[in-house]
LUMLUMDREN-559612 format. One record per residue: y, z, x of N, C-alpha, C, CB in turn. Coordinates in steps of 0.02 Angstrom, whole numbers, plus 50000, padded with zeros to 5 digits. Glycine has a CB too. Layout:
! LUMLUMDREN-559612
REC,nY,nZ,nX,caY,caZ,caX,cY,cZ,cX,cbY,cbZ,cbX
REC,Y,Z,X,Y,Z,X,Y,Z,X,Y,Z,X $
...
This chain:
! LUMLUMDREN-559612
REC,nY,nZ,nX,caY,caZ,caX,cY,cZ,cX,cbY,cbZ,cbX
REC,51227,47406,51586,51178,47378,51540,51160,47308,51563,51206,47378,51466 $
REC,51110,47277,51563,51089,47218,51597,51097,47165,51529,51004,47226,51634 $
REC,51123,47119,51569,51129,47063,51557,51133,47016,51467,51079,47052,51598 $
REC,51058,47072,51472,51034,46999,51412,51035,47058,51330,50908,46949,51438 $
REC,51062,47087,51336,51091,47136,51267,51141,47091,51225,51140,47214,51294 $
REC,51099,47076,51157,51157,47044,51121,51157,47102,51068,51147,46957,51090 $
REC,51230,47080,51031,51244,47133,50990,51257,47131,50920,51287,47158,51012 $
REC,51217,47156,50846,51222,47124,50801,51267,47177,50749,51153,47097,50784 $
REC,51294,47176,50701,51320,47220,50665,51258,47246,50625,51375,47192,50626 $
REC,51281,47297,50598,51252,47338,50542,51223,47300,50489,51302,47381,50512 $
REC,51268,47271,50471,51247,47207,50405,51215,47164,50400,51281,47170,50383 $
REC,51229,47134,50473,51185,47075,50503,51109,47103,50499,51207,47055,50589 $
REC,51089,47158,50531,51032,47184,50539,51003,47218,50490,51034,47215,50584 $
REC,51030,47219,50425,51026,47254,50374,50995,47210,50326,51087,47282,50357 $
REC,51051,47144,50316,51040,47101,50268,50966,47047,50307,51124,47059,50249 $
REC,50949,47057,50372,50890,47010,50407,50843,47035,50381,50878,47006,50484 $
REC,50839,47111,50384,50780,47165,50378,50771,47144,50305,50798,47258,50394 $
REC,50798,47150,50256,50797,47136,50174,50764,47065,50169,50882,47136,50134 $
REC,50789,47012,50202,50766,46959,50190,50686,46925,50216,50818,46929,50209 $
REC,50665,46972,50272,50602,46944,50284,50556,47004,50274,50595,46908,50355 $
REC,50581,47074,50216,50537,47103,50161,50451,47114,50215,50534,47032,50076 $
REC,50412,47122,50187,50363,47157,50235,50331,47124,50297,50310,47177,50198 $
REC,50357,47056,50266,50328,47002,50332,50342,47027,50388,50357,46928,50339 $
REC,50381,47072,50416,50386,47097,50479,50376,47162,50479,50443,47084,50509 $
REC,50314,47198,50444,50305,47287,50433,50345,47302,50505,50203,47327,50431 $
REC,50300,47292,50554,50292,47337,50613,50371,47348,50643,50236,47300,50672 $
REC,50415,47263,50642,50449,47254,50676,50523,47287,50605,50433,47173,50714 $
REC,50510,47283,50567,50545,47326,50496,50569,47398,50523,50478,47343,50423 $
REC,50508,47419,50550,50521,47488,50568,50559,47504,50591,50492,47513,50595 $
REC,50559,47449,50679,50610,47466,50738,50687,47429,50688,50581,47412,50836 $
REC,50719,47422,50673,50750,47389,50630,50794,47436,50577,50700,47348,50600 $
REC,50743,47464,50531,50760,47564,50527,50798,47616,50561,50709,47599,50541 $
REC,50758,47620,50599,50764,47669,50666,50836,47632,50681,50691,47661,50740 $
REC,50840,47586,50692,50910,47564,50747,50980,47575,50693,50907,47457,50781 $
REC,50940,47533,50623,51006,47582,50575,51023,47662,50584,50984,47584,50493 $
REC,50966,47695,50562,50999,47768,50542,51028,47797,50609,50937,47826,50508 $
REC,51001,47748,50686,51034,47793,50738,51115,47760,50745,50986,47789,50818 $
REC,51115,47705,50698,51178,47685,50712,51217,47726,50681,51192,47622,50698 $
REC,51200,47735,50644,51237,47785,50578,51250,47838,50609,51191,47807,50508 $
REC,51203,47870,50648,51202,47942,50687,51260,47936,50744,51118,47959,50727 $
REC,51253,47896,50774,51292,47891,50838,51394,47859,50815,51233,47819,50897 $
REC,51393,47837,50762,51438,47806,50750,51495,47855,50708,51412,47748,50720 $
REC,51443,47910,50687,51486,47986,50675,51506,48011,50732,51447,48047,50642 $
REC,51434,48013,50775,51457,48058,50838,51513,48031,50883,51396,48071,50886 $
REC,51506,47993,50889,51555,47932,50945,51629,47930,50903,51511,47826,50948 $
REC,51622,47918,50842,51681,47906,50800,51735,47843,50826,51719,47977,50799 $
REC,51666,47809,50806,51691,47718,50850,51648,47693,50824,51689,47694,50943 $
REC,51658,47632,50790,51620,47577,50761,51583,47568,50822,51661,47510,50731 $
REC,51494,47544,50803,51447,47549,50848,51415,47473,50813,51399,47629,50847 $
REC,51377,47449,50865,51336,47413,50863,51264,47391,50882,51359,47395,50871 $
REC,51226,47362,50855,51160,47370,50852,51138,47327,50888,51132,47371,50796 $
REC,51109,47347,50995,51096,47273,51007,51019,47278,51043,51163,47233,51063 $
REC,51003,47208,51060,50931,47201,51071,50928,47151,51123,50890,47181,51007 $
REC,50871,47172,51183,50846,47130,51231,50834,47079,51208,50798,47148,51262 $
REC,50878,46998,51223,50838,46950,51194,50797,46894,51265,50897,46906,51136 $
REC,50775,46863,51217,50746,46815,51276,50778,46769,51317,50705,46775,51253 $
REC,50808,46739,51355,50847,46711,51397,50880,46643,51360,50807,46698,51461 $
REC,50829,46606,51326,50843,46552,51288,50935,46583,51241,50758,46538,51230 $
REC,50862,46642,51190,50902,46651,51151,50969,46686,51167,50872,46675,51112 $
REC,50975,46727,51219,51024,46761,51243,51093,46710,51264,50992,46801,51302 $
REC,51072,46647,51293,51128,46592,51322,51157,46566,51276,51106,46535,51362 $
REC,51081,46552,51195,51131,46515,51130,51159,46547,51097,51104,46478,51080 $
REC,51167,46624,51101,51202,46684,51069,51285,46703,51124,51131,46761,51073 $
REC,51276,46681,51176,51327,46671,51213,51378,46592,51211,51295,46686,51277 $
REC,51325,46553,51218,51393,46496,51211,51410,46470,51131,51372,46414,51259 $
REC,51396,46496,51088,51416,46503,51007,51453,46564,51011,51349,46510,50947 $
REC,51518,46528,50993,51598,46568,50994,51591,46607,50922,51682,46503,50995 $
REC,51577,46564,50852,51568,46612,50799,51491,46606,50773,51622,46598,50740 $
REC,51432,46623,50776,51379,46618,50771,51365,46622,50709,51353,46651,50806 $
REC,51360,46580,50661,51334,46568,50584,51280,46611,50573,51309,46493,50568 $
REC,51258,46643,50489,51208,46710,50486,51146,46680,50497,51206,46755,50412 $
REC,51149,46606,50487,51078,46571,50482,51057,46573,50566,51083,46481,50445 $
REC,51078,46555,50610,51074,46568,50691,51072,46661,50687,51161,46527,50742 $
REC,51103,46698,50685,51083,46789,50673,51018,46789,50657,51124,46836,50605 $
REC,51014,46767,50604,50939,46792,50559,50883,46746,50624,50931,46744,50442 $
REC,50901,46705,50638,50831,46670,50681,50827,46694,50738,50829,46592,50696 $
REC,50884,46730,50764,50890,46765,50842,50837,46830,50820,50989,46796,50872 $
REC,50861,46834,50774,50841,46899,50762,50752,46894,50747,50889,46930,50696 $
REC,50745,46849,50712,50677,46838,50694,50623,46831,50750,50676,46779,50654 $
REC,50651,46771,50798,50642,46754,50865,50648,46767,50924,50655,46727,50871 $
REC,50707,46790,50949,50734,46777,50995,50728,46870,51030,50807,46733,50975 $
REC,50700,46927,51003,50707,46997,51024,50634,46995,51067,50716,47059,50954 $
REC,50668,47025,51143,50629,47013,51202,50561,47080,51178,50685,47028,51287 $
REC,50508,47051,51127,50458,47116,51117,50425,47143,51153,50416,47113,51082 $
REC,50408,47111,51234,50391,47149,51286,50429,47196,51341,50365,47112,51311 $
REC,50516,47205,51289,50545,47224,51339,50549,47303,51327,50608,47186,51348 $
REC,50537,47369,51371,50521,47427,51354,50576,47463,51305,50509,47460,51415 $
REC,50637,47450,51301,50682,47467,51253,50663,47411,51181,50763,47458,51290 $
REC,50679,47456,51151,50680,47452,51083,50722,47418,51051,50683,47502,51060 $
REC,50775,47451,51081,50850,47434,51027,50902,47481,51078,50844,47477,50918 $
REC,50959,47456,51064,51022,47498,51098,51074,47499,51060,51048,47472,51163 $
REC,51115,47553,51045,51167,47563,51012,51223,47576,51073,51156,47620,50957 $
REC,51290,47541,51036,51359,47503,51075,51416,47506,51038,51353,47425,51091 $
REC,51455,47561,51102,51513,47585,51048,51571,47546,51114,51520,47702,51024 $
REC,51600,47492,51103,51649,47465,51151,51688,47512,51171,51688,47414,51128 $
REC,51693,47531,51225,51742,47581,51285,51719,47639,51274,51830,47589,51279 $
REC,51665,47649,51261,51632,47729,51244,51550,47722,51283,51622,47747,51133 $
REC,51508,47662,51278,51465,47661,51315,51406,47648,51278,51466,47712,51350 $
REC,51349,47642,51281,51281,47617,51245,51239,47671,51283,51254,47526,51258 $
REC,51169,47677,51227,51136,47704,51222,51047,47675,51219,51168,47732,51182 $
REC,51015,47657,51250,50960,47636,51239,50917,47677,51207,50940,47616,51286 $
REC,50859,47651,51191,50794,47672,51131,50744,47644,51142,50800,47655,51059 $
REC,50692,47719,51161,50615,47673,51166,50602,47713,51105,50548,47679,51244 $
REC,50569,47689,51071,50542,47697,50987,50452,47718,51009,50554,47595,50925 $
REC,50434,47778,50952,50376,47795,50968,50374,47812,50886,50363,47851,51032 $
REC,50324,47800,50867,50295,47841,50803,50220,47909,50813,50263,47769,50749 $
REC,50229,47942,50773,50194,48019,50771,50166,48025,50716,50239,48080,50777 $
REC,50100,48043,50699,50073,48079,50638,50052,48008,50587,50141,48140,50600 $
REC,50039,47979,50614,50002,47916,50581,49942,47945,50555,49981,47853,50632 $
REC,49913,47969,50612,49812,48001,50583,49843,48080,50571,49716,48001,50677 $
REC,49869,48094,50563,49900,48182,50540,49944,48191,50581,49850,48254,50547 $
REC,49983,48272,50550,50036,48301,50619,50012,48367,50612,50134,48296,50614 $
REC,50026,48387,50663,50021,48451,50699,50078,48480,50761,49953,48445,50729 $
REC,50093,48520,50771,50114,48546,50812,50083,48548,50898,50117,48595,50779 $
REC,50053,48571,50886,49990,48565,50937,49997,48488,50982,49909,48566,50884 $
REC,49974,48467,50931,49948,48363,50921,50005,48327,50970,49967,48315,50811 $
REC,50081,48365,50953,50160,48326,50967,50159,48347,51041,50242,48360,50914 $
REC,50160,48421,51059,50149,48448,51111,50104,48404,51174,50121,48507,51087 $
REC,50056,48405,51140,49985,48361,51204,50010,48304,51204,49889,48347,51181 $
REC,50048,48259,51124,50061,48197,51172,50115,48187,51201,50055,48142,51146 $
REC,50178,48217,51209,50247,48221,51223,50219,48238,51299,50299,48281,51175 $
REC,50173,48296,51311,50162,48309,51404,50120,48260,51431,50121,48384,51429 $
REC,50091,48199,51381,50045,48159,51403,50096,48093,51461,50001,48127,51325 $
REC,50174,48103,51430,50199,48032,51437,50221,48026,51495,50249,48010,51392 $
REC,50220,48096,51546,50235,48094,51622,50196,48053,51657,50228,48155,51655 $
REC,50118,48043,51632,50071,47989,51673,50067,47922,51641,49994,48015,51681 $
REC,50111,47893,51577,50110,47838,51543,50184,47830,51570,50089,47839,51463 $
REC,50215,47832,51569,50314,47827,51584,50334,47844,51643,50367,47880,51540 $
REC,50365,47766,51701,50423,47778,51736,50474,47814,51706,50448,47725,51755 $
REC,50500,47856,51750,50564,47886,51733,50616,47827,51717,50590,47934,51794 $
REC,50660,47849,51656,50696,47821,51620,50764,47858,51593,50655,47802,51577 $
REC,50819,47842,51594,50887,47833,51573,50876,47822,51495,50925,47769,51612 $
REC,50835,47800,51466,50835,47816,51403,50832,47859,51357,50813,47800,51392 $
REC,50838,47860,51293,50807,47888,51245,50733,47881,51229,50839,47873,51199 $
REC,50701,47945,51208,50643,47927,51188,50648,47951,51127,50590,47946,51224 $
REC,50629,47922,51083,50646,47937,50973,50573,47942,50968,50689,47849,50899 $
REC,50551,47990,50945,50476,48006,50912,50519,47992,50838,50431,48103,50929 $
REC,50491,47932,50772,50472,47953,50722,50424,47994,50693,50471,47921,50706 $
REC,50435,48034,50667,50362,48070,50643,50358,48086,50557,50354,48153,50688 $
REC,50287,48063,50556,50282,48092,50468,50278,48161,50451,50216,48068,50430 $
REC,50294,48156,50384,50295,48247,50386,50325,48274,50447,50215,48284,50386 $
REC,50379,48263,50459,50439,48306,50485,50434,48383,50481,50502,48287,50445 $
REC,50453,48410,50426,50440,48483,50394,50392,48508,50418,50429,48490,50325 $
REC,50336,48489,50427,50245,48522,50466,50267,48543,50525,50168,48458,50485 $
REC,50305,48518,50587,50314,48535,50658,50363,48592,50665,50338,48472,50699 $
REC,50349,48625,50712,50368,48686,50726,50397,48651,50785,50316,48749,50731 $
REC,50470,48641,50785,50506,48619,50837,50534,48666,50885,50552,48584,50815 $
REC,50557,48723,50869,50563,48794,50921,50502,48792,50962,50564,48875,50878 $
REC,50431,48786,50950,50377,48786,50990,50357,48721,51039,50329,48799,50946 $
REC,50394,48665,51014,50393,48604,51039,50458,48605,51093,50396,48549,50977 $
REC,50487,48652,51059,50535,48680,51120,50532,48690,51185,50550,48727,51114 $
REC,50498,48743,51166,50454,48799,51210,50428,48761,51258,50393,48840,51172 $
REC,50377,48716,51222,50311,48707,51237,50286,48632,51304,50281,48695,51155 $
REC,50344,48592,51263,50366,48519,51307,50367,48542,51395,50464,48487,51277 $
REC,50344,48488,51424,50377,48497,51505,50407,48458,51519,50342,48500,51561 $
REC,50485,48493,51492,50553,48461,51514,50550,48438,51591,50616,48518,51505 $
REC,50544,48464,51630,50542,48460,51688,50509,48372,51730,50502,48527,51699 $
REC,50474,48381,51710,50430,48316,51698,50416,48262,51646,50381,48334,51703 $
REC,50478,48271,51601,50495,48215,51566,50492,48142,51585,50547,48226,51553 $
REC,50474,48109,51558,50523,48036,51596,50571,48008,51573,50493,47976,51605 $
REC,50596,48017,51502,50662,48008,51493,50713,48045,51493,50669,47988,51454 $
REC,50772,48038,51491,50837,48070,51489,50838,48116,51424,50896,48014,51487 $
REC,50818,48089,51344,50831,48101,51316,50760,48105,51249,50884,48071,51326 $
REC,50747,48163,51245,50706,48159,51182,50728,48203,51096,50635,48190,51213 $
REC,50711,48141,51074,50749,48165,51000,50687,48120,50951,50858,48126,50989 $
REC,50706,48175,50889,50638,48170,50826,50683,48141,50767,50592,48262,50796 $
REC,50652,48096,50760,50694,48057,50680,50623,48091,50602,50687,47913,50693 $
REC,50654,48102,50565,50608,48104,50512,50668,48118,50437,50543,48174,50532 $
REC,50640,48113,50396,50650,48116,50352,50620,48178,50280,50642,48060,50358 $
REC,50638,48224,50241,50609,48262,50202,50685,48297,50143,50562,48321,50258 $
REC,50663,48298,50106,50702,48308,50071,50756,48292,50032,50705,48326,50085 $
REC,50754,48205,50031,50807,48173,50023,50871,48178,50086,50826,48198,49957 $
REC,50830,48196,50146,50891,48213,50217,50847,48165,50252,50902,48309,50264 $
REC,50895,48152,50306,50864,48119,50369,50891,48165,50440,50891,48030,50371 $
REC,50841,48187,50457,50826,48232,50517,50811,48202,50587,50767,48272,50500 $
REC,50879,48219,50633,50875,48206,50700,50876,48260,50747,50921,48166,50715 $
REC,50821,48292,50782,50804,48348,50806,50803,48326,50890,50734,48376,50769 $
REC,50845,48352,50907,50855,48335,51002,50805,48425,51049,50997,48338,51031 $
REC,50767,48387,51099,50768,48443,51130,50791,48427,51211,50699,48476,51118 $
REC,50809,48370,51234,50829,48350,51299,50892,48295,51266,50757,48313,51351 $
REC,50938,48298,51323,50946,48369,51380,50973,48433,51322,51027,48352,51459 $
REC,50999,48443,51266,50993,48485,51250,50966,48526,51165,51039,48487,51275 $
REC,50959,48556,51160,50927,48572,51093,50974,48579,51056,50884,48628,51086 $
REC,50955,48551,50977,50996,48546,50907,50980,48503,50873,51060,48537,50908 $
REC,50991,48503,50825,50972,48462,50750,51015,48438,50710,50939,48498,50703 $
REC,51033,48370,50665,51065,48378,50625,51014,48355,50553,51128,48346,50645 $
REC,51081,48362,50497,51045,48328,50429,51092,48280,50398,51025,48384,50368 $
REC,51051,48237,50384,51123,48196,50331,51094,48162,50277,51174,48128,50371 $
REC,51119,48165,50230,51124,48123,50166,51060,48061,50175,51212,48085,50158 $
REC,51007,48048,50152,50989,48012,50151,51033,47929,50132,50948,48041,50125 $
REC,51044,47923,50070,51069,47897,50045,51122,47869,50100,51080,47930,49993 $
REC,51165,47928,50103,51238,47910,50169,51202,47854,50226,51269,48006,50231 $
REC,51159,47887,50234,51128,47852,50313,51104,47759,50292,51029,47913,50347 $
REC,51082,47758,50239,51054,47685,50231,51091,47663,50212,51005,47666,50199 $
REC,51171,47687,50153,51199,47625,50146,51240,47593,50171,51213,47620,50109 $
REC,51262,47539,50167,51309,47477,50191,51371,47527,50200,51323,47402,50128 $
């Protein structure tokens, strides 16, 4: 993992997200996403995980030579200091088990379809270096996609990431649907997944 990954707890990133409320919609989102996958991965791993982020060099050195870093320095790293041109998203970090990077995509903004997920998922071989990452489609309306056909339908082959998986939400569940490298789904507790 390079260099400049700092690493924040659950709470830290929990209680930042609460405190600057919609002023950060867009960046709220990725913020989300990095919870419920923490939540996800921290079952799977069964190792306290952590939530970390490309920062900017500044901020990365004053997050390194601060031995106990006060929440008021957290919250401004956090506010500030996350490298937004850097192609990962977010990375989840389970000490002696290994990290996981995240490029974050959202789906079904102007509608969803099946069809729609298909054309743009085969679109990303000519937009995307191949990548070691994850690629997380959020998508609205979850329930509408026919994921056996998105199965089907994807060209694995010509992927560019390692890993593609669907976050959504329906039913009071939160839905993580993998089809690279292999196919399966889980569900969990809404509720379970967001709280502290």
């Amino acid at each position: 993992m390079k260099n400049l990954v700092d690493c924040f707890s659950r709470q830290v990133v929990s209680d930042f997200m609460l405190s600057v409320g919609h002023e950060q919609a867009s960046k709220n989102f990725e913020f989300i996403a990095a919870l419920f996958m923490q939540r996800v991965y921290e079952e799977q791993w069964n190792a306290p995980t952590m939530i970390g982020f490309y920062m900017r060099p500044k901020w990365h050195e004053l997050l390194l030579k601060t031995e106990n870093p006060q929440p008021d320095l957290l919250t401004q790293a956090l506010r500030e200091g996350i490298d937004e041109h850097h192609p990962i998203d977010f990375v989840i970090v389970a000490e002696g088990i290994g990290h996981q990077e995240f490029q974050l995509k959202r789906f079904g903004m102007r509608g969803v379809s099946t069809q729609a997920l298909i054309d743009y998922l085969n679109g990303f071989k000519k937009q995307y270096a191949a990548s070691k990452a994850a690629c997380l489609i959020a998508i609205t309306d979850f329930e509408l996609i026919d994921f056996p056909r998105v199965n089907h339908e994807v060209e694995k082959k010509d992927f560019p990431f390692a890993e593609l998986l669907f976050i959504g939400v329906a039913d009071e569940k939160f839905f993580v649907a993998g089809i690279l490298p292999e196919e399966g789904w889980s569900a969990y507790d809404l509720r379970a997944v967001v709280a502290d």
